[in-house]
GUSELUM-312477 format. One record per atom (N, C-alpha, C, O): residue number from 0; atom name; x, y, z. Coordinates in Angstrom, 3 decimals, m for minus. Each point is the difference from the previous one (the first is absolute). Example, Ala and Ser with C-alpha at 12.3 -4.5 7.8 and 13.67 -1.06 7.14 Angstrom:
2
 num atome        x        y        z
   0     N   13.190   m5.690    7.800
   0    CA   m0.890    1.190    0.000
   0     C    0.900    1.200    0.000
   0     O    1.036   m0.019    0.665
   1     N   m1.386    1.069   m1.385
   1    CA    0.820    1.190    0.060
   1     C   m0.770    1.090    0.730
   1     O    0.509    1.108    0.169
//
This chain:
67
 num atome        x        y        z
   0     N   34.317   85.588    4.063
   0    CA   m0.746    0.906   m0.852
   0     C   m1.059    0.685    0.852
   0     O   m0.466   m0.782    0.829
   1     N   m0.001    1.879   m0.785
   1    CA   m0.422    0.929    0.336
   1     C   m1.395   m0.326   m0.050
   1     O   m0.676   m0.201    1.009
   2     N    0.181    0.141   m2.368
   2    CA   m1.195   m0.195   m0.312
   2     C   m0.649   m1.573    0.170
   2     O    0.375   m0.708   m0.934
   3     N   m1.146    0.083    1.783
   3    CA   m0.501   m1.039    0.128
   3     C   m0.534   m0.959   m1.085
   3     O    0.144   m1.205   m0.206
   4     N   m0.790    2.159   m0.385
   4    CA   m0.852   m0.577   m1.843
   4     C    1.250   m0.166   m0.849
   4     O   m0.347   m0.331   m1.134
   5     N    1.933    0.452    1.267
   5    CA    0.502    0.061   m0.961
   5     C    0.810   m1.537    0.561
   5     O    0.496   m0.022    1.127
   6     N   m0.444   m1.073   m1.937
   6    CA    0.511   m1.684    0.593
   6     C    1.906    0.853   m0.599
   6     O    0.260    0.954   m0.733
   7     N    0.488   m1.772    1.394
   7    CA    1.150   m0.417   m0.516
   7     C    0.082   m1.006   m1.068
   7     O   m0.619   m1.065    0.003
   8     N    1.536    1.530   m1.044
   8    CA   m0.486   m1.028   m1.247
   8     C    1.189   m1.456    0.530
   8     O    0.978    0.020    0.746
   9     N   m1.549   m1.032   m1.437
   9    CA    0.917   m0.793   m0.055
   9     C    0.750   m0.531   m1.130
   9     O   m0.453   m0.738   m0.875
  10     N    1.747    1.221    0.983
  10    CA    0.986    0.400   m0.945
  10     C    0.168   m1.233   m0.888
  10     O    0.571    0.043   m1.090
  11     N   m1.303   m1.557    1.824
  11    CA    0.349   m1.283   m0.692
  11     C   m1.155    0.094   m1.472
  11     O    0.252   m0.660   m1.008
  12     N   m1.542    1.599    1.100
  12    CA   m0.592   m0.399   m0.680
  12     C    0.331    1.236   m1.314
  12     O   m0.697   m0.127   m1.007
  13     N    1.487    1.013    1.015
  13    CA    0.689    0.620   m0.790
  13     C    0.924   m0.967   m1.146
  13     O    0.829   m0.783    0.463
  14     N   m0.919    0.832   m1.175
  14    CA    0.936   m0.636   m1.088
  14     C    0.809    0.095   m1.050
  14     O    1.014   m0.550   m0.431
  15     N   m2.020    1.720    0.033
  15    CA    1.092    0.675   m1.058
  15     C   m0.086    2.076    0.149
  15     O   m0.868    0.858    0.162
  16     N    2.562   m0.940   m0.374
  16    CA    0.443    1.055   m0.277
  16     C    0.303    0.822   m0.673
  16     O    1.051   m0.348   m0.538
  17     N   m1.453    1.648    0.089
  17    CA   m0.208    0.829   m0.786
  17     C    1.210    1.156   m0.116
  17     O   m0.137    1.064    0.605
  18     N    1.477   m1.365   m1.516
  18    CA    1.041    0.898    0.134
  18     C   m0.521    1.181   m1.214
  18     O   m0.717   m0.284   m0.960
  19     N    1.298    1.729    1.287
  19    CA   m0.537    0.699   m1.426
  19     C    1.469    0.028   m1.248
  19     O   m0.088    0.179   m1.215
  20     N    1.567   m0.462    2.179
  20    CA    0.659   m0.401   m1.245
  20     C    0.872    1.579   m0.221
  20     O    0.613    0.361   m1.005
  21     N   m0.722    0.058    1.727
  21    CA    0.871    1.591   m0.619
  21     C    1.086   m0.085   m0.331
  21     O    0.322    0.608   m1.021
  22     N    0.568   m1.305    1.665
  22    CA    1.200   m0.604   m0.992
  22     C    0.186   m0.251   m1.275
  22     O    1.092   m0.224   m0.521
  23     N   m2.153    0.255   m0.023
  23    CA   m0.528   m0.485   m1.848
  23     C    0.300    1.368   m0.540
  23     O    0.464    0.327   m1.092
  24     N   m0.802    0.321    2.020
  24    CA    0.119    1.634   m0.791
  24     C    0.831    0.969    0.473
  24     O   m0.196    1.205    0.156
  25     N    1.544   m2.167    0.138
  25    CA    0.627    0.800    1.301
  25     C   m0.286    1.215    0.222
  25     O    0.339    1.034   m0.577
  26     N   m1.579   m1.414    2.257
  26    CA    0.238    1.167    0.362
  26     C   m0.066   m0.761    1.423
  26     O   m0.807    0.329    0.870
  27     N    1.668   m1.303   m0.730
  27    CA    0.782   m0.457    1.289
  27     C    0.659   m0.993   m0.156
  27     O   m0.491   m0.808   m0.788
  28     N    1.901    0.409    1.462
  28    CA    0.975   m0.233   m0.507
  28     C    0.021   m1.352    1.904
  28     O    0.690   m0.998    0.207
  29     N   m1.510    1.520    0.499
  29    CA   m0.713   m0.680    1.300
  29     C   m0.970   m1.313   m0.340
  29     O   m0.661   m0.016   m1.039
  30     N    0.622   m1.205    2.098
  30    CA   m0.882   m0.773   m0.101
  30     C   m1.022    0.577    0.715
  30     O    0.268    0.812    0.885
  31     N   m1.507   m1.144   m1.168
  31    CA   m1.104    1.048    0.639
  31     C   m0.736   m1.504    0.527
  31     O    0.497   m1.050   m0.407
  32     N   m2.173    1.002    1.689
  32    CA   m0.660   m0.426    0.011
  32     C   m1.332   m0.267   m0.563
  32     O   m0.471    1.014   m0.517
  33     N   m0.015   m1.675    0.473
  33    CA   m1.177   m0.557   m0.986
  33     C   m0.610    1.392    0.367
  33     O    0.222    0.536    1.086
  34     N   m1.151    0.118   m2.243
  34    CA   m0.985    1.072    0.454
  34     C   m0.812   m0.354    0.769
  34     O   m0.334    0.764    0.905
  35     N   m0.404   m2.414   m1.070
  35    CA   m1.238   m0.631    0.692
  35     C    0.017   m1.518   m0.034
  35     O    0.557   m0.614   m0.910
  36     N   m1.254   m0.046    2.043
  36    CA   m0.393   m1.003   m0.205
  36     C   m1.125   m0.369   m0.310
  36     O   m0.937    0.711    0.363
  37     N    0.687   m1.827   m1.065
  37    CA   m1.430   m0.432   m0.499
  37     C   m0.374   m2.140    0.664
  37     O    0.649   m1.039    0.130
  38     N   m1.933    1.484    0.049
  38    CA   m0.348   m1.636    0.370
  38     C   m0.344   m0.358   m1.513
  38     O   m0.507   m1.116    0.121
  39     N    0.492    1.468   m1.656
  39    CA   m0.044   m0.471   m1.240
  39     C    0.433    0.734   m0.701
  39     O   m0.233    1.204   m0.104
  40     N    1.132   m2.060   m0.636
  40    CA    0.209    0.281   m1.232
  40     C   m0.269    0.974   m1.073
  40     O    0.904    0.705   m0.448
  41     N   m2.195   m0.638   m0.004
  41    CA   m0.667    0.464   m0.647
  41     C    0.243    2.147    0.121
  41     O    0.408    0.949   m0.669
  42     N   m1.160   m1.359    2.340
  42    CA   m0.168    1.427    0.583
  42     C    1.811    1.162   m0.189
  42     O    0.327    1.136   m0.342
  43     N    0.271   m2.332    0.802
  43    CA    1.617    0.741   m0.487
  43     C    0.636   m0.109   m1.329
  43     O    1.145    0.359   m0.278
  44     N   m1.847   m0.791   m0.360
  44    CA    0.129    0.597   m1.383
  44     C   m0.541    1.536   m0.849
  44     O    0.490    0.859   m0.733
  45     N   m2.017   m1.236    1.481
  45    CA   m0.884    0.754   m0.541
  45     C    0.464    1.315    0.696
  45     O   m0.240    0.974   m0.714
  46     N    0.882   m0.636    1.991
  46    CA    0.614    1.138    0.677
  46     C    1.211    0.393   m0.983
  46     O   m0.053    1.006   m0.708
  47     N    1.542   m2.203    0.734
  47    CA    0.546    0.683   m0.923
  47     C    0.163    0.406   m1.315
  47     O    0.916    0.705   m0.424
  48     N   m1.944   m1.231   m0.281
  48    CA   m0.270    0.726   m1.548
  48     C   m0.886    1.381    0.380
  48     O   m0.116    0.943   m0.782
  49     N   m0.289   m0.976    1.680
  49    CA   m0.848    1.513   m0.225
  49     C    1.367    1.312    0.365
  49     O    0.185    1.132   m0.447
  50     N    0.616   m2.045    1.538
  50    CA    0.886    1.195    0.303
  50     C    1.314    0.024   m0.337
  50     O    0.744    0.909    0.369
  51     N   m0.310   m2.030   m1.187
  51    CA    1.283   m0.231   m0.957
  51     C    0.319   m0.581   m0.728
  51     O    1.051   m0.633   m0.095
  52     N   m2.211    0.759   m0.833
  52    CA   m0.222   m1.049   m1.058
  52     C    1.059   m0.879   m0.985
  52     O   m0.211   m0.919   m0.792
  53     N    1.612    1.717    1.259
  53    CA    1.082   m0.787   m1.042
  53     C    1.069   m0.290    0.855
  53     O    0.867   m0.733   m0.476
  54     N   m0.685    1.220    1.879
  54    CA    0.908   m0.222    0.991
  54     C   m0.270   m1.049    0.474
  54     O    0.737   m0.947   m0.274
  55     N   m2.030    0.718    1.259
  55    CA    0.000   m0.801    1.049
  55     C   m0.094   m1.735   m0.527
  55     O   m0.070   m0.521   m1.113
  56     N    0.120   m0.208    2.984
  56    CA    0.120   m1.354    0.037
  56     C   m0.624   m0.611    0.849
  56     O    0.054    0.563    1.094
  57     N   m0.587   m1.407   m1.108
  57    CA   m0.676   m0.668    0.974
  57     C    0.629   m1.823    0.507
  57     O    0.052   m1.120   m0.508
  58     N    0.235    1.648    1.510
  58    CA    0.981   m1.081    0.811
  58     C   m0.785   m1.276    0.784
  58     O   m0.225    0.215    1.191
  59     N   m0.043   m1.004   m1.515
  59    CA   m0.372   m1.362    0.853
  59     C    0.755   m0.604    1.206
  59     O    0.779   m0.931   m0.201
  60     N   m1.021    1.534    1.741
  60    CA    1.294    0.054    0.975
  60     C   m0.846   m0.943    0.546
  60     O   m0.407    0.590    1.001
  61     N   m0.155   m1.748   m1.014
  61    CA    0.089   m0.753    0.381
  61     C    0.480   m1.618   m1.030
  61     O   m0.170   m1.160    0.374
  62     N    0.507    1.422   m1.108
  62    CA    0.118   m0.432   m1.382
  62     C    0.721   m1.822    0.588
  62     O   m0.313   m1.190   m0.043
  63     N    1.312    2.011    0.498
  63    CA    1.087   m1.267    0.481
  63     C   m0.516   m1.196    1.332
  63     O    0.626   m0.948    0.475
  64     N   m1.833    1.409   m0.200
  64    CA   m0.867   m0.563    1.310
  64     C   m0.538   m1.654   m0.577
  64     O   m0.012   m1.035    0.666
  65     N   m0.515    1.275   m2.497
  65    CA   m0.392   m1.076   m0.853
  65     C    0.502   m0.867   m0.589
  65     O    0.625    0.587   m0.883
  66     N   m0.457   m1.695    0.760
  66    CA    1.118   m1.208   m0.397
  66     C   m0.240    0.374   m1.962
  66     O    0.632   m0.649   m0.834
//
């Protein structure tokens, strides 16, 4: 990275994933990637109700890590 002030994130502390779901309304017929990752819960919710309030999902990809 270019910029010194900017860290590389670490992708372990990411957890959940934020899909918007366009398939719901076909208008893709493609598997797509998460729009975003989030280190909570909460925050990737609160993203996809503001920007797809009846499409999206929020994925727990570390889910299978927990007994």
């Amino acid at each position: 990275m270019g910029d010194p002030m900017l860290l590389l994130p670490d992708l372990t502390e990411y957890r959940w994933a934020l899909y918007a779901c366009g398939h719901l309304l076909d208008l893709t017929s493609q598997p797509h990637p998460p729009v975003a990752l989030y280190r909570d819960e909460q925050s990737a919710k609160l993203h996809g109700l503001r920007m797809w309030p009846t499409t999206f999902t929020v994925i727990d990809l570390h889910k299978d890590d927990h007994p």
